[in-house]
N, C-alpha and C positions, 0 to 999 in steps of 0.2 A: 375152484375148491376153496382159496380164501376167504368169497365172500358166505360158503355156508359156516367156516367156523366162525366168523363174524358174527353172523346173524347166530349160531347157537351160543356162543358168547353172552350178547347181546340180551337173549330171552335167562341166561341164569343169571345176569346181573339185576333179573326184571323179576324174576320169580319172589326174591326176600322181601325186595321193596312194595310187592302186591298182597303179599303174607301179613306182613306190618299193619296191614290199614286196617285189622280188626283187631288186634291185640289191643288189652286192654280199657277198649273204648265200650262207658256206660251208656244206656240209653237214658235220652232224657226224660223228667216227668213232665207230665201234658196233662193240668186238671182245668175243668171247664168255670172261672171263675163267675162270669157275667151271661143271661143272657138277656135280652130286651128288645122290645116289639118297638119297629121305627115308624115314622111317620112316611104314607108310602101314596106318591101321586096313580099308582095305580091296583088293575082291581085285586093283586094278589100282596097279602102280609111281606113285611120287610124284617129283618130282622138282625140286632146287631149280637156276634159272640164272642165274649172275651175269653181268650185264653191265659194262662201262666206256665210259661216252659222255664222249670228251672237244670242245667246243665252243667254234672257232674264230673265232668272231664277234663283236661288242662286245656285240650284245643277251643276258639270259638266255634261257636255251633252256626254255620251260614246255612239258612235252608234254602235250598232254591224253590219251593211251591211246598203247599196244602191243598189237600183234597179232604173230607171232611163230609160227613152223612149222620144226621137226628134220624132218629128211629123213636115213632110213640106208639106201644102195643102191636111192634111188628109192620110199620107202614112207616116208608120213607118218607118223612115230613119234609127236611130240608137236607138238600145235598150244595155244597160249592167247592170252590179254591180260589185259589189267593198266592199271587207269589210277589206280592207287596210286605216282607217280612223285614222285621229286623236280625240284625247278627249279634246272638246270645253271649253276651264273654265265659270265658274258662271261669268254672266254679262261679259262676253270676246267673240271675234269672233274669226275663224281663215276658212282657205282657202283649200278646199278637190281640188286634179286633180284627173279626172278618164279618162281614154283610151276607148275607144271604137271603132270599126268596124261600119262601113256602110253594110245596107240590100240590096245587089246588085239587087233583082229584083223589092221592093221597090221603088230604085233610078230609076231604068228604066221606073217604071209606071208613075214617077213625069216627067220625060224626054219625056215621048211620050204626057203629058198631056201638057205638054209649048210648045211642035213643034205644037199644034191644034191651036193654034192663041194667039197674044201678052198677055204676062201677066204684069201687072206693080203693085201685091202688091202680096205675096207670103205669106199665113195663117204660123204660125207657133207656136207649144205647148213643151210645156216642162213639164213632169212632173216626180216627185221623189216620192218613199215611201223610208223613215227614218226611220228602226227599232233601236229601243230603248231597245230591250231588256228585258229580266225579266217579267212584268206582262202590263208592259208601253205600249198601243196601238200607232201601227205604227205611224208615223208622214205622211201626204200626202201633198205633193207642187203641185203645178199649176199654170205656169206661162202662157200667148200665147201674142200675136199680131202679127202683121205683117211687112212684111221684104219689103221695093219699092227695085223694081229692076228697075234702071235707071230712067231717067225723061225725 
């Protein structure tokens, strides 16, 4: 009998302290600063993306991985992750790069969709999950609009 009040015990000293880990905590902003086409020894586009996560919170922000997916006119152009990150300080920003690959048969379906007739504003979505770790539900970004090509 002692060890179930123990163990019930145990789970209400655990309840507040599990309650705590969403109070208060902002999410951070994730806007896509850079991106740029690398130099790539093979036959598929390389590509470098800078991020800037600025983090409104007192705690630091350690992310353990990014997952991350371009979307141009509805086709997965580029998807990756990354869990080479830095640890963001409380009320501090700082700037993630991630590499990524282009989806060669992706880019081909957007390529034969622009040879069907002129396109003059190009859909485009970005979106990131931010794992945080430990008990912290992922962080999700959503950035989109539209790219004119030409005038």
């Amino acid at each position: 009998m002692s060890i179930r009040y123990a163990a019930a015990a145990g789970l209400m000293l655990l309840l507040p302290a599990c309650a705590g880990f969403g109070t208060g905590f902002e999410a951070p902003t994730v806007t896509v600063n850079s991106f740029r086409s690398q130099p790539s020894g093979g036959a598929l586009p390389t590509f470098e993306i800078g991020l800037h996560i600025v983090n409104p919170n007192r705690e630091p922000l350690a992310l353990e991985g990014v997952a991350y997916t371009i979307r141009l006119a509805g086709e997965d152009i580029i998807k990756g992750v990354s869990n080479e990150l830095p640890v963001i300080a409380g009320y501090g920003e700082g700037n993630v790069t991630l590499s990524a690959s282009a989806n060669l048969f992706a880019g081909m379906r957007l390529l034969s969709d622009m040879l069907q007739g002129p396109i003059q504003t190009l859909p485009y979505e970005f979106e990131a999950k931010l794992d945080l770790g430990g008990f912290r539900p992922a962080i999700r970004i959503r950035e989109s609009g539209e790219l004119t090509l030409g005038r």
